[in-house]
Phi, psi and omega in degrees: 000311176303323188269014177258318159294308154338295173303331190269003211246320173262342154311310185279352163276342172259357140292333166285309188322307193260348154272010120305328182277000179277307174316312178264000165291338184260331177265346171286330192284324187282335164311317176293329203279333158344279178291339167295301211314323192291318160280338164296304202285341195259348171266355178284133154295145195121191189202133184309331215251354190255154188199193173305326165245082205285133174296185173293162148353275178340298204301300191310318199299336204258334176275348173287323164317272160006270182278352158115345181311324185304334184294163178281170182268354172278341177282321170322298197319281198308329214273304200313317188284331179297308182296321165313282199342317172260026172076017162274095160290349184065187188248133131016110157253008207218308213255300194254084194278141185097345194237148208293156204262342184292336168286358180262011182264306132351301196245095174192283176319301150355306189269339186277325169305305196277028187230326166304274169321305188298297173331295190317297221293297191300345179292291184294329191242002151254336171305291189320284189297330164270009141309276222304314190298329180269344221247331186295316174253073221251145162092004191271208197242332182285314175288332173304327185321307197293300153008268183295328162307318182290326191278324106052249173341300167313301192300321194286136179257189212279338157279354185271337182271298189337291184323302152314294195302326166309322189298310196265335174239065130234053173106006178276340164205323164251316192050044164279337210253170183245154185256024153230127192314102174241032201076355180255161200310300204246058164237328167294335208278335172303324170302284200329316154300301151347300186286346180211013145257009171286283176353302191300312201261005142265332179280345205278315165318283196293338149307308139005299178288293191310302199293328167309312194315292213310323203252004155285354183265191226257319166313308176313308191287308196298320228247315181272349148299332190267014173089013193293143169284146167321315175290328183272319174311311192292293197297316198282326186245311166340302201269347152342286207285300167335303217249027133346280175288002196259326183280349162293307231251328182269004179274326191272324204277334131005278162284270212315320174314294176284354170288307157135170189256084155357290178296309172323288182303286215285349160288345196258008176065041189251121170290093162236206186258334170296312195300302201285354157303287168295338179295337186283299171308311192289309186261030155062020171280141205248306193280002197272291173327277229294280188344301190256008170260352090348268182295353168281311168343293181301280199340316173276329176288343181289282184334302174296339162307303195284330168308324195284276178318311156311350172285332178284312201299314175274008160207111148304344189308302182313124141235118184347314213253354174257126170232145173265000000 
């Protein structure tokens, strides 16, 4: 009893031990990707204030002023890492000026989000089984089937899929669907697909690869001599080991997913937060860029963090706290 307690006393210290050093490897990392974005972005030529009708002089001198542009860049740099630190991401210079930028990330991020899960969630519960389904039947005409689909998919980029569906169901051929995002139930199912079938046809490869390894091992062999049904082999000790690699893969795409699909949103017209990005990049708002790109950054790095930790859940075996 004592060394059962022992053990479990020391497990939870090298689970504390490695996510602080995962907590500080992640905030050194958003310090760095902070500072490229700030510096990259301050070496693209232009000016947030200049357009087609560019104002006078007078005019550029005093918004320049304004917002601190006017400064040296170092001074820019340093003012900017004081204000992160308290959780000032700053305002808007262009496109909603003056207004902060985490609210707009606040009210951006939700619709991006809750269009992203759905994408996932559907990704995920079809992908997996016809992984399993292709792996189960390999070399049939049903796993080449899958196959090409999936290498499809993959190949194909998220506008090119977009593009079609809009083209054949939203009045181009069927018109069940409406081509602009208007918040109702069959205004999500064209994102939503957009959006999670590239997802949908990697993870459906890589369950595919892990369950060959997986139902080729020696555990496997044990389990169908002792008389196990086929269903049970598969889901229950197989797919375990399978969805290793499927939880790698969902930790980065997991945020870009929930970030929003950059392309996706601006064919479907969706005020999310990818749509409002790029527009932030085409008119050059510099706290608009550094904000969400800062926060897609955390984000991804939280997911893999938590992705880490889920290794343990799905294989005990794995331990957290030796790395090599």
């Amino acid at each position: 009893m004592d060394t059962e307690i022992c053990n479990r006393k020391v497990g939870s210290e090298e689970m504390a031990k490695y996510v602080l050093k995962r907590v500080l490897m992640a905030l050194f990392t958003i310090f760095l990707v902070a500072t490229l974005t700030f510096f990259l972005m301050k070496a693209v030529p232009g000016n947030p204030f200049v357009s087609e009708k560019t104002p006078p002089q007078s005019v550029l001198d005093a918004l320049n002023e304004k917002y601190g542009l006017d400064q040296p860049l170092s001074v820019q740099y340093f003012k900017y890492m004081g204000n992160l630190l308290r959780g000032d991401l700053g305002v808007s210079v262009k496109m909603q000026k003056n207004y902060p930028v985490i609210s707009i990330i606040k009210e951006m991020f939700p619709v991006s989000a809750k269009i992203g899960a759905f994408a996932l969630l559907w990704a995920v519960l079809v992908g997996v089984p016809l992984g399993c389904l292709a792996a189960y039947n390999r070399g049939t005409a049903t796993d080449s089937t899958l196959r090409v689909v999936c290498t499809v998919g993959i190949s194909m980029p998220s506008f090119v899929v977009a593009s079609l569906l809009l083209i054949v169901f939203c009045g181009g051929v069927v018109g069940w669907f409406p081509s602009i995002f208007d918040g109702s139930p069959r205004s999500y199912v064209l994102p939503c697909f957009s959006l999670g079938f590239y997802p949908m046809c990697y993870i459906a490869r890589q369950s595919r690869a892990a369950m060959l390894d997986a139902i080729n091992q020696e555990y496997i062999k044990t389990a169908r001599a002792k008389g196990l049904k086929t269903g049970k082999i598969i889901f229950k000790h197989a797919l375990r080991n399978a969805l290793i690699p499927v939880l790698t893969y969902l930790g980065p795409q997991v945020a870009f997913t929930l970030c929003g699909g950059f392309v996706v949103e601006k064919v479907f017209t969706i005020g999310g937060l990818g749509r409002y990005f790029v527009q932030s990049v085409s008119n050059r708002d510099y706290p608009v860029i550094m904000g969400t790109t800062i926060f897609l950054a955390s984000f991804i790095i939280i997911m893999n963090l938590l992705v880490d930790i889920l290794y343990k859940v799905v294989d005990p075996r794995i331990t957290l706290g030796k790395e090599s």
